[in-house]
N, CA and C atoms as a LAMMPS dump frame, in Angstrom:
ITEM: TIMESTEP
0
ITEM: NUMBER OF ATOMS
567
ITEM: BOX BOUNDS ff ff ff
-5.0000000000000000e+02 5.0000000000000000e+02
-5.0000000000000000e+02 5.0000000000000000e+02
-5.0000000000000000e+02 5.0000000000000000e+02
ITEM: ATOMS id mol type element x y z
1 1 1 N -448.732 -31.036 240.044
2 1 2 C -447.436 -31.067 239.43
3 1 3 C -447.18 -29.773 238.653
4 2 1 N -448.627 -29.106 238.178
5 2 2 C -448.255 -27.631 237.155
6 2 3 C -447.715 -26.727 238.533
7 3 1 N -448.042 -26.657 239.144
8 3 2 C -448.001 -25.92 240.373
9 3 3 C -446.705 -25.939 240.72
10 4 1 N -445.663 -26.928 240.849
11 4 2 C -444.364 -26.85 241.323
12 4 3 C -443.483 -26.393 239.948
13 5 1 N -443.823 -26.936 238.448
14 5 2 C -442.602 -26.369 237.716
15 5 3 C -442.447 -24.686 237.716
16 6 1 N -443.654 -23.725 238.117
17 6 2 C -443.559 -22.251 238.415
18 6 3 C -442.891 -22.025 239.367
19 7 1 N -442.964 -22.899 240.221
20 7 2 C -442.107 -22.413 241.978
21 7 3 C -440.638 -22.956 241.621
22 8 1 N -440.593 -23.8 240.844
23 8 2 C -438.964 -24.53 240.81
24 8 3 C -438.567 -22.932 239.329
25 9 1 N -438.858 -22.961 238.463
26 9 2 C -438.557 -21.841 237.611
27 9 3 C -438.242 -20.604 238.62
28 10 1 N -439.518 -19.992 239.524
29 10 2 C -438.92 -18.639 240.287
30 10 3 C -437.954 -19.051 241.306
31 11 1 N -437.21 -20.112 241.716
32 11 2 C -436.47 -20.602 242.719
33 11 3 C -434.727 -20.433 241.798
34 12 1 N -435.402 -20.819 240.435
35 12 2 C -433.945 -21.247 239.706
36 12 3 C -433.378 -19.793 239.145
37 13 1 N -434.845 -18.462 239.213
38 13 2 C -434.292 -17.154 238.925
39 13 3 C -433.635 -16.236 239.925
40 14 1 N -433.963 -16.845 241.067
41 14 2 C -433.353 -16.198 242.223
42 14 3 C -432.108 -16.569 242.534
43 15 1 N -432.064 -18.072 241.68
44 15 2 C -430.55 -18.5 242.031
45 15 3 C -429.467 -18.246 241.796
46 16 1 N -428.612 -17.229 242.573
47 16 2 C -427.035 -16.574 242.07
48 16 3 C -425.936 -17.34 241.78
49 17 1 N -426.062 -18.276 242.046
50 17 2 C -424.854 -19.595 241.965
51 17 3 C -424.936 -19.883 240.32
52 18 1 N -423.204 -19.8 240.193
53 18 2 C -422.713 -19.57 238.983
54 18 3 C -422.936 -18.52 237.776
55 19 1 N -423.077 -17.482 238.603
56 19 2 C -423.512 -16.008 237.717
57 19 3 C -422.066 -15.984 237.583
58 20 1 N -421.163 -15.686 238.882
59 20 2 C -419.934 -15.258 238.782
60 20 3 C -418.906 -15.483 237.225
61 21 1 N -419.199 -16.967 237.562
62 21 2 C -418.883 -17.602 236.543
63 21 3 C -418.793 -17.508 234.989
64 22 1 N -420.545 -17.569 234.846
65 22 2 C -420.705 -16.974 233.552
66 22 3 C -420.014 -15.453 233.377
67 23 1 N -420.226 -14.367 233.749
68 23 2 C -419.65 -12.811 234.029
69 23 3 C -418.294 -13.186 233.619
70 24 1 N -417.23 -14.133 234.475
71 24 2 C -416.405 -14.512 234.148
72 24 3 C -415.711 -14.54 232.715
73 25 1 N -416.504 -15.578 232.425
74 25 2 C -415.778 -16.405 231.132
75 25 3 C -416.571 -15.105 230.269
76 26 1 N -417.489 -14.273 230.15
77 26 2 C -417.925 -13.164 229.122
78 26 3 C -416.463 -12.126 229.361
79 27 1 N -416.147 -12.155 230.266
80 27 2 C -415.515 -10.799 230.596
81 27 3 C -414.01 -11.291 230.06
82 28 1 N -413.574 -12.238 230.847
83 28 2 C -411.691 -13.085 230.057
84 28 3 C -411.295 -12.721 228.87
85 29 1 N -412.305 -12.852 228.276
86 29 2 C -410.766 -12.595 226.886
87 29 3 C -411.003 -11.228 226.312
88 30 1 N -412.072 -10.676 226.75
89 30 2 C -411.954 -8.884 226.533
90 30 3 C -410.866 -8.365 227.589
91 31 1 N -410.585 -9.083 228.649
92 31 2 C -409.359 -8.655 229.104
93 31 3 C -408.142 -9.016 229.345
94 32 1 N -408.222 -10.36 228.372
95 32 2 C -406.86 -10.725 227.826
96 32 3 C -406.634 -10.443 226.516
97 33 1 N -407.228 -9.903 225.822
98 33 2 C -407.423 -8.861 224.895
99 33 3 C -406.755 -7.492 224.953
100 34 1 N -407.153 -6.722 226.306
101 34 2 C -406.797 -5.571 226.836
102 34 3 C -405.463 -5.714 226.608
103 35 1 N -405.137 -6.478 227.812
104 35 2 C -403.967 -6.71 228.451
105 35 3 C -402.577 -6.781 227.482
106 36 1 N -403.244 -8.172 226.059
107 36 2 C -402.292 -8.414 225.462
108 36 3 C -401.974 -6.67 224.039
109 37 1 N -402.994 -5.923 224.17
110 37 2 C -403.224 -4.932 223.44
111 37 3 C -402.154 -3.691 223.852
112 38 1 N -402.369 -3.48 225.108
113 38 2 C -401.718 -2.803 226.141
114 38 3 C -400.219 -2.876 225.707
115 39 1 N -399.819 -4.419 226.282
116 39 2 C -398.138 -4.727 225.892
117 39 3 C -397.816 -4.501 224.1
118 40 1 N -398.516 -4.832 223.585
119 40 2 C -398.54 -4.861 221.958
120 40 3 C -398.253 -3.3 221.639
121 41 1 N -399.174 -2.489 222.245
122 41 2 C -398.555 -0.608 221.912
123 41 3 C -397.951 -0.501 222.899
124 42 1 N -397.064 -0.501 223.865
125 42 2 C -396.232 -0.307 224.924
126 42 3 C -394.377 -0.802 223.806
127 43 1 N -394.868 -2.097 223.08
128 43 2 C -393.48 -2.644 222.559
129 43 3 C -393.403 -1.633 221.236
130 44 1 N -394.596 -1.257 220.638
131 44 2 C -394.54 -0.541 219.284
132 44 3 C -393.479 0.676 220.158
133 45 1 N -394.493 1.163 220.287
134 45 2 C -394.212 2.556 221.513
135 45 3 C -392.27 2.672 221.595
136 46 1 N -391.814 1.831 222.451
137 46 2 C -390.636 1.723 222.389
138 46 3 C -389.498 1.428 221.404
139 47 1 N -390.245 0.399 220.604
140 47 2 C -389.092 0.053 219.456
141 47 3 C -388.619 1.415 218.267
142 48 1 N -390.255 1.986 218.473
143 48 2 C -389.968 3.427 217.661
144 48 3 C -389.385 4.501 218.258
145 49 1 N -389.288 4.886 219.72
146 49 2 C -388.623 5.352 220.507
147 49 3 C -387.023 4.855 220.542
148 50 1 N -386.061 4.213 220.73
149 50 2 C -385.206 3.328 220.294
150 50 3 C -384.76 3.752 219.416
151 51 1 N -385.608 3.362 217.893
152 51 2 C -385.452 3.456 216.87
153 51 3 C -384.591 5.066 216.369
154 52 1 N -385.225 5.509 216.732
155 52 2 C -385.351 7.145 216.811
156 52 3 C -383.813 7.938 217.807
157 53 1 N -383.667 7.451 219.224
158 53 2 C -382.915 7.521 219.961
159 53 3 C -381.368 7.088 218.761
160 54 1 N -381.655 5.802 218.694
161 54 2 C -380.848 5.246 217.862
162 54 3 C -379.703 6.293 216.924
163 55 1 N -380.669 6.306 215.466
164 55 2 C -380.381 7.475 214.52
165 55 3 C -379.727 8.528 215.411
166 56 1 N -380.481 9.185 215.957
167 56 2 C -379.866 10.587 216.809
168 56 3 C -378.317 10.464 217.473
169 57 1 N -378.13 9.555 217.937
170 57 2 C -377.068 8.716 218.564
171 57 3 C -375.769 8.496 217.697
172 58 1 N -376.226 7.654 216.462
173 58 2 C -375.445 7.392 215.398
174 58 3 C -375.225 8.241 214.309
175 59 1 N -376.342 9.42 214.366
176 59 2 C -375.916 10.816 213.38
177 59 3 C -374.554 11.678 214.098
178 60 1 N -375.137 11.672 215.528
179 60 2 C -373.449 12.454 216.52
180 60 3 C -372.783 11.926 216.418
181 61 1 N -372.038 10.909 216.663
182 61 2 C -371.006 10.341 216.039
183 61 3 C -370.122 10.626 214.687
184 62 1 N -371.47 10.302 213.558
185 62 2 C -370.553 10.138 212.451
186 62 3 C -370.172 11.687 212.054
187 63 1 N -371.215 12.536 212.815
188 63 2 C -370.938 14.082 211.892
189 63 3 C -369.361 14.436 212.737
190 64 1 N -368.853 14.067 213.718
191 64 2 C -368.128 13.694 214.382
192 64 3 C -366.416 13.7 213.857
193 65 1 N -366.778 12.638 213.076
194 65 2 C -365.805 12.445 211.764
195 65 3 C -364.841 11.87 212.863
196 66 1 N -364.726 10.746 213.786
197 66 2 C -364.228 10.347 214.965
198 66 3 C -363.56 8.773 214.066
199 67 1 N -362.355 8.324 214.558
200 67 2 C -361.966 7.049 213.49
201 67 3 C -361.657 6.695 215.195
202 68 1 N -362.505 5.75 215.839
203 68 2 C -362.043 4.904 216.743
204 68 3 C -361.166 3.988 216.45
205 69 1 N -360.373 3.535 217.465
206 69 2 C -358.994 2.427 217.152
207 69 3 C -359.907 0.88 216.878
208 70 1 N -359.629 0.403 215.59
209 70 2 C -359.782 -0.731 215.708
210 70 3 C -361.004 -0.955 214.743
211 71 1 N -361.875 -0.187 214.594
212 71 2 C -363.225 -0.149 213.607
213 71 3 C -363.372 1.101 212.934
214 72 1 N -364.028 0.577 211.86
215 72 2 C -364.363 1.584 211.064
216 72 3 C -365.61 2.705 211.431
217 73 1 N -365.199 3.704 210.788
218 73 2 C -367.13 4.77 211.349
219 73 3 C -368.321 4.333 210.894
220 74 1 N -368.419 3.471 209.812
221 74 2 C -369.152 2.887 209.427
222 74 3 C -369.958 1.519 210.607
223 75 1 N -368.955 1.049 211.144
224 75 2 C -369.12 0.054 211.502
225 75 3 C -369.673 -0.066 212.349
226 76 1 N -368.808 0.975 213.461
227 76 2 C -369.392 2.11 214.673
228 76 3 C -370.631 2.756 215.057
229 77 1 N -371.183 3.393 213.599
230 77 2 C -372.471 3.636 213.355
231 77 3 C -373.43 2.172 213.425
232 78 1 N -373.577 1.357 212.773
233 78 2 C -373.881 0.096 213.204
234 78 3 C -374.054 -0.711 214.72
235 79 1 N -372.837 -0.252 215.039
236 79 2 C -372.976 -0.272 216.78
237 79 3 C -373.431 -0.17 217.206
238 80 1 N -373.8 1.765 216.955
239 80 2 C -374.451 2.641 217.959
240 80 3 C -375.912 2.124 217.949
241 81 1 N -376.448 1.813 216.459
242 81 2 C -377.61 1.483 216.156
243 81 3 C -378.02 0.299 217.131
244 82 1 N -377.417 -0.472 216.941
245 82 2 C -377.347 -2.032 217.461
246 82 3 C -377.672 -1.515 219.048
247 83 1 N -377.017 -0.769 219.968
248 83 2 C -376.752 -0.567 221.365
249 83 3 C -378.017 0.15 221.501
250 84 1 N -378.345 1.592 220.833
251 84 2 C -379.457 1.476 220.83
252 84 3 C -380.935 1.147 221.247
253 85 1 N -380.6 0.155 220.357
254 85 2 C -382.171 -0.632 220.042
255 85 3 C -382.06 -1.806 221.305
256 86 1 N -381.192 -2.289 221.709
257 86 2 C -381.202 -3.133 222.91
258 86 3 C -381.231 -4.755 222.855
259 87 1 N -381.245 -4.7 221.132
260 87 2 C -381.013 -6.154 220.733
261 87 3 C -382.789 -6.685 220.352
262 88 1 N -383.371 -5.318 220.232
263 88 2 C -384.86 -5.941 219.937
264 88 3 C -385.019 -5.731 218.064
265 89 1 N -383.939 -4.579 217.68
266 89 2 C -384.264 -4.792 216.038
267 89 3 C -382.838 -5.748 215.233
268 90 1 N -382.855 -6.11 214.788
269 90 2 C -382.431 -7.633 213.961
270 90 3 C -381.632 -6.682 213.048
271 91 1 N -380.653 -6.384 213.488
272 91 2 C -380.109 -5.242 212.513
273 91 3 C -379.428 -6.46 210.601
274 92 1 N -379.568 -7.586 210.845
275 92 2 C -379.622 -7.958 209.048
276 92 3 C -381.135 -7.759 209.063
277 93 1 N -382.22 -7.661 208.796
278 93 2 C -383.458 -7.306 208.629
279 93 3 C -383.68 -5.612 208.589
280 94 1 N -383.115 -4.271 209.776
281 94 2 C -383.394 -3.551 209.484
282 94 3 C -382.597 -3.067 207.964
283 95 1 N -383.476 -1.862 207.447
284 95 2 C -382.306 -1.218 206.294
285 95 3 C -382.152 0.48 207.02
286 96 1 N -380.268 0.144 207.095
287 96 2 C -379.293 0.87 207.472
288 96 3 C -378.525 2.025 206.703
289 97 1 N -379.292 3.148 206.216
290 97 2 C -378.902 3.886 205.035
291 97 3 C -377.988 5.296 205.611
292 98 1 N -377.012 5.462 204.511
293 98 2 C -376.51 6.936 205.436
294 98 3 C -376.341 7.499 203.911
295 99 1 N -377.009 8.6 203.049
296 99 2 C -376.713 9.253 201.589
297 99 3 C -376.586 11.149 202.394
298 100 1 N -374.549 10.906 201.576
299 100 2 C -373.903 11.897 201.584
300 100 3 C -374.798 13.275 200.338
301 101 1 N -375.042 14.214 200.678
302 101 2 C -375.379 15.304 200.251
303 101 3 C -374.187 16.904 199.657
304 102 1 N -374.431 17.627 199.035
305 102 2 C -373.445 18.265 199.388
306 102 3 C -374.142 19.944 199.903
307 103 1 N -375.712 19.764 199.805
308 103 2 C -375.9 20.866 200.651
309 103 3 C -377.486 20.11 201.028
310 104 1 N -378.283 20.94 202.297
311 104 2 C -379.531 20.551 202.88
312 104 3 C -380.717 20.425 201.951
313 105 1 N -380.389 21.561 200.888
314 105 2 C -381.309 21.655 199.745
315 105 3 C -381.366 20.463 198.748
316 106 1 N -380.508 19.723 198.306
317 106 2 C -380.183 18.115 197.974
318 106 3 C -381.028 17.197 198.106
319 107 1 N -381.56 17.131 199.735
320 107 2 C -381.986 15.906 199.88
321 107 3 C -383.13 15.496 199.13
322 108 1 N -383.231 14.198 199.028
323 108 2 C -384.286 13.725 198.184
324 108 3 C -384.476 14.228 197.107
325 109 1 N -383.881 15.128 196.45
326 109 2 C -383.65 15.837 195.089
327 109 3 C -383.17 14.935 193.907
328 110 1 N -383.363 14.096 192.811
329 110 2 C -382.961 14.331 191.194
330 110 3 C -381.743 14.615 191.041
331 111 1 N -381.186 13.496 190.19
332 111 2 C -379.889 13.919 189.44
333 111 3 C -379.758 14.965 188.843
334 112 1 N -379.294 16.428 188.114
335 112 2 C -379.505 16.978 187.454
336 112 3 C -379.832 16.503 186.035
337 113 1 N -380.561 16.592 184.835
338 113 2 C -380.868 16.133 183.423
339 113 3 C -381.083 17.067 182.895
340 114 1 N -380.759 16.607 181.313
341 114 2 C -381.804 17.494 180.197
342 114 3 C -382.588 17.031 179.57
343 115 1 N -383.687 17.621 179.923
344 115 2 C -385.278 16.891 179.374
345 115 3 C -385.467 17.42 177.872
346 116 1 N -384.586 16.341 177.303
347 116 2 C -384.75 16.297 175.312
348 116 3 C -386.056 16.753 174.903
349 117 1 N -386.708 15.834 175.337
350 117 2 C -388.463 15.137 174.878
351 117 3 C -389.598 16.581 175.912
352 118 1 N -388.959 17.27 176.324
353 118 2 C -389.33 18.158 177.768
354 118 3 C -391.01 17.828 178.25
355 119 1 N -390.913 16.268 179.16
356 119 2 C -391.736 15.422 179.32
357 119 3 C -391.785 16.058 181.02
358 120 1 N -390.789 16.383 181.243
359 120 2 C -389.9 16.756 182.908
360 120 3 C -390.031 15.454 183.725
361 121 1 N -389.923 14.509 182.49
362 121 2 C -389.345 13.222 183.461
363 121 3 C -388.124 12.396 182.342
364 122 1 N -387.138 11.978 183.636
365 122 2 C -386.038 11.575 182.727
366 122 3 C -386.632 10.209 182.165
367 123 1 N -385.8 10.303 180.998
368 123 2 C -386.02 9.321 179.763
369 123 3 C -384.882 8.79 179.789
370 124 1 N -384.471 7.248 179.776
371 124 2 C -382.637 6.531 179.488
372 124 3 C -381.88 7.297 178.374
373 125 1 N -382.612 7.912 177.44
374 125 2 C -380.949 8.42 176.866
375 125 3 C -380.503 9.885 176.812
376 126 1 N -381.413 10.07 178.006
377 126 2 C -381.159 11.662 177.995
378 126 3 C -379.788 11.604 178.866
379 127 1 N -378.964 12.911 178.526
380 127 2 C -378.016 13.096 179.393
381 127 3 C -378.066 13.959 180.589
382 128 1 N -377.296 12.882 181.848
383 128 2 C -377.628 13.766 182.973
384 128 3 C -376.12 13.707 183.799
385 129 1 N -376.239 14.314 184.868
386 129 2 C -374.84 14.816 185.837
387 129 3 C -375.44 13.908 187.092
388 130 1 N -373.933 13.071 186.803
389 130 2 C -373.741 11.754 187.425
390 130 3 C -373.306 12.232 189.154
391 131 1 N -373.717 13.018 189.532
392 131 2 C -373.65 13.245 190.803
393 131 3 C -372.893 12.604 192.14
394 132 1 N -373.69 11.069 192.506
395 132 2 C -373.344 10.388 193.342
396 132 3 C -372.307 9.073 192.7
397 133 1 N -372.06 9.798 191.402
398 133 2 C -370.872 8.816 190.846
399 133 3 C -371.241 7.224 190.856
400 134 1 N -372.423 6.676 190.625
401 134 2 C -372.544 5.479 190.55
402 134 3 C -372.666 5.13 188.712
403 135 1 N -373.001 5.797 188.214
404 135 2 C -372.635 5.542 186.648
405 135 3 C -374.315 5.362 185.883
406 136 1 N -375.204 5.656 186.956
407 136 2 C -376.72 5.428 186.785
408 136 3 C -377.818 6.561 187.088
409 137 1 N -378.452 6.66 186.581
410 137 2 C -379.414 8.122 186.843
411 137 3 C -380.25 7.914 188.121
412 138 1 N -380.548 8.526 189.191
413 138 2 C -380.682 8.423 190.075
414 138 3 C -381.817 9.354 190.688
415 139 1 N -383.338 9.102 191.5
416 139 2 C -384.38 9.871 191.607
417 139 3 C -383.738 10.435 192.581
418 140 1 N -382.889 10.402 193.432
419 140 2 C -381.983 10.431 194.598
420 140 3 C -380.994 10.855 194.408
421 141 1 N -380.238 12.225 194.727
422 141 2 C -378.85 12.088 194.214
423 141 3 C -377.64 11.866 195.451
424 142 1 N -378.597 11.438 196.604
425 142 2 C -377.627 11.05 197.656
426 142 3 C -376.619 9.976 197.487
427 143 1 N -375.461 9.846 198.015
428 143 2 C -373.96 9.05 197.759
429 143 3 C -374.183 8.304 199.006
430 144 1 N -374.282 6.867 198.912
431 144 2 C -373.699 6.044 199.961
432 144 3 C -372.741 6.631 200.749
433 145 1 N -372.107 6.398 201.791
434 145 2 C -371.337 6.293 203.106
435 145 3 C -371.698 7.36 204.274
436 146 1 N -370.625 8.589 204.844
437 146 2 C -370.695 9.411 206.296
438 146 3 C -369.974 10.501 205.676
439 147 1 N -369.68 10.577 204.137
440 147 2 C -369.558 11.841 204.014
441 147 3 C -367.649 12.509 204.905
442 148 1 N -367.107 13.541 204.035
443 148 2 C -366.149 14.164 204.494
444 148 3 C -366.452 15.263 205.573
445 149 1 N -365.243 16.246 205.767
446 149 2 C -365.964 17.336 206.121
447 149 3 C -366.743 18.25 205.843
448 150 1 N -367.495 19.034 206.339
449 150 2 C -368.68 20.187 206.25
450 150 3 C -369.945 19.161 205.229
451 151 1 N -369.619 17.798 204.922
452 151 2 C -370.698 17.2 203.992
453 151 3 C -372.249 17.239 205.116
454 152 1 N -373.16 17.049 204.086
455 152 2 C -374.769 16.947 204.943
456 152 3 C -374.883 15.459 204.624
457 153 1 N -375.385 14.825 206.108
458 153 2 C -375.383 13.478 205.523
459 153 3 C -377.002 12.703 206.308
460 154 1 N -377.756 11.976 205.289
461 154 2 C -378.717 11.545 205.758
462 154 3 C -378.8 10.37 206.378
463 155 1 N -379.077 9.935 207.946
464 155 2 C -379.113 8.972 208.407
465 155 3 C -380.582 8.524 208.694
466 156 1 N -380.755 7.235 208.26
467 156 2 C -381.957 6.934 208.127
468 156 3 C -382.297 5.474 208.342
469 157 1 N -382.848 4.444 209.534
470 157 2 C -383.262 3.308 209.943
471 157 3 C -384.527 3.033 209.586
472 158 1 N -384.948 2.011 208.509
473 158 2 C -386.094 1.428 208.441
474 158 3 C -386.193 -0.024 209.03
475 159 1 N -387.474 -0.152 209.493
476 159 2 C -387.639 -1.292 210.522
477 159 3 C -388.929 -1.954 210.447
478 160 1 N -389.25 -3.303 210.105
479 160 2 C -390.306 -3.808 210.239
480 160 3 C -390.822 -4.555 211.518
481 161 1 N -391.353 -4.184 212.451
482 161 2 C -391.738 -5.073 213.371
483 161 3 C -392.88 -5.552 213.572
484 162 1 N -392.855 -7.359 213.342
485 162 2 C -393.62 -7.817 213.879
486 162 3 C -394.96 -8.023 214.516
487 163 1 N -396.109 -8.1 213.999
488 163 2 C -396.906 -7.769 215.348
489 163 3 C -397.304 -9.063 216.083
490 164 1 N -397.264 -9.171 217.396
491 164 2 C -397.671 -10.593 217.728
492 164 3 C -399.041 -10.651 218.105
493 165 1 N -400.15 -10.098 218.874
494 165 2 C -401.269 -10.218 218.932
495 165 3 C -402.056 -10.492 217.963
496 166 1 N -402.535 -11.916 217.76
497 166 2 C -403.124 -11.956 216.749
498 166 3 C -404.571 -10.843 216.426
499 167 1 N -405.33 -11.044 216.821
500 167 2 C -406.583 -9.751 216.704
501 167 3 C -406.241 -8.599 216.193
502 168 1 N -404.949 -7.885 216.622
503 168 2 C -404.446 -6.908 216.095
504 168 3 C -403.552 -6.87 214.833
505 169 1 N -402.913 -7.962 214.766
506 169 2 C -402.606 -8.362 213.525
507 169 3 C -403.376 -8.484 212.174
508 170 1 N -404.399 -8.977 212.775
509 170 2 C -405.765 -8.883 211.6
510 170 3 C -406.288 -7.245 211.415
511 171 1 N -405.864 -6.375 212.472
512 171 2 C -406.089 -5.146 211.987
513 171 3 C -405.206 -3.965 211.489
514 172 1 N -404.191 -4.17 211.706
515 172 2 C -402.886 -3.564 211.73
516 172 3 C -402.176 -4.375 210.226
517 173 1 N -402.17 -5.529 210.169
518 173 2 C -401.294 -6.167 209.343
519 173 3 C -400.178 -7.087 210.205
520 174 1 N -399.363 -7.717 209.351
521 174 2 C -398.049 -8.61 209.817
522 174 3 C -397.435 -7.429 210.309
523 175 1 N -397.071 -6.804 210.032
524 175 2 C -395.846 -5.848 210.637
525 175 3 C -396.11 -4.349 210.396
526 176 1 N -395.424 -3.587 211.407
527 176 2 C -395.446 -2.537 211.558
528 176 3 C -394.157 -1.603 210.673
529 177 1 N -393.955 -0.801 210.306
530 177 2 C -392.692 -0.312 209.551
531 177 3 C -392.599 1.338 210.301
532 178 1 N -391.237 0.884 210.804
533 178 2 C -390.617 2.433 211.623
534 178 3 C -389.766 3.015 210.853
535 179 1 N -389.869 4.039 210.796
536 179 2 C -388.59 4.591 209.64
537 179 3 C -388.415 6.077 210.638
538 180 1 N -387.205 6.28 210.619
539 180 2 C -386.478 7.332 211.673
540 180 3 C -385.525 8.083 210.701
541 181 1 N -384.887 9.056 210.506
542 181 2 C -384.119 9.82 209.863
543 181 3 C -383.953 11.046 210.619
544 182 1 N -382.467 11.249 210.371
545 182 2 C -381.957 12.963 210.707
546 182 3 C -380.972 13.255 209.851
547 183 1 N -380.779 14.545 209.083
548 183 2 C -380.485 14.833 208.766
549 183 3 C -379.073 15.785 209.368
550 184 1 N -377.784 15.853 209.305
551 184 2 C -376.694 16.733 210.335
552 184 3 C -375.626 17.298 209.069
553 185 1 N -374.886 17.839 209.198
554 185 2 C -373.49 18.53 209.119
555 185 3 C -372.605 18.2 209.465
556 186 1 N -371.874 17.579 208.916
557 186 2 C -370.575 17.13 209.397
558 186 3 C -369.915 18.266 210.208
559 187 1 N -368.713 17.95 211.741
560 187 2 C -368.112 18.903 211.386
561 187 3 C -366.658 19.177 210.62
562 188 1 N -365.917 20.093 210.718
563 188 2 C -365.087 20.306 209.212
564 188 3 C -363.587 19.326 210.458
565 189 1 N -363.907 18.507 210.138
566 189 2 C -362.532 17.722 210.775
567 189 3 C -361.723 17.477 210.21
């Protein structure tokens, strides 16, 4: 009887039946893994592409200074965004910013102030030049809307998307954040 469990053991190592199998089920979800990884940067890939297209799209226009029949340029810009993107960004979720400038050197620039305390950071009761006319001191001195003629105006789409693969989600986070901007010149219309 010792004699046969060695011959049944080297019989059961020679045996290929259900290797496939096992190989199988090791190999599946590293390549539904792949697969779902693949589509996961293929959708990033595009929505930021889009995204981007988008802005570029909706900066020509507004520098444009174009009043289509029936809507506003504002609104229009919104559109363009919307057409765009193809109906994949949730335009109440994205944030839709356009801050009027009055030269390139502006952007992202400080209200003008006078630094009382000369800390070279504004303090509430220092006095400063209300710039974008909102009545508040501002790290920004860009003005809401599309701007007149010859104005510089910043168009800028932020976007959170989603990630659905879970695995990658655990490495990446819940969502991804696209942010696109161009900066143009009106022309003098």
């Amino acid at each position: 009887m010792s004699a046969r469990i060695p011959m049944a053991i080297r019989r059961l190592r020679r045996d290929q039946g259900g290797a496939t199998i096992v190989e199988f089920a090791l190999i599946f979800p590293v390549f539904i893994l792949a697969v779902f990884g693949i589509i996961e940067t293929a959708m990033v890939l595009f929505i930021s592409s889009s995204i981007e297209a988008a802005v570029l799209e909706a900066s020509r226009f507004g520098a444009t200074g174009s009043l289509p029949p029936g809507v506003s340029r504002e609104d229009r810009v919104l559109e363009i965004v919307g057409e765009k993107t193809y109906g994949l960004v949730d335009l109440d979720q994205a944030d839709i910013q356009t801050l009027v400038y009055a030269s390139f050197d502006d952007i992202g620039q400080p209200e003008p102030f006078e630094d009382d305390n000369l800390n070279t950071v504004y303090d509430d009761p220092e006095p400063f030049t209300d710039v974008n006319g909102n009545g508040v001191w501002d790290a920004d001195m860009g003005a809401a809307g599309l701007g007149g003629p010859s104005d510089v105006v910043v168009y800028r789409v932020s976007y959170d998307w989603g990630v659905m693969t879970p695995l990658i989600r655990g490495v990446l986070g819940d969502s991804l954040r696209h942010i696109s901007s161009v900066a143009v010149r009106n022309e003098p219309f």
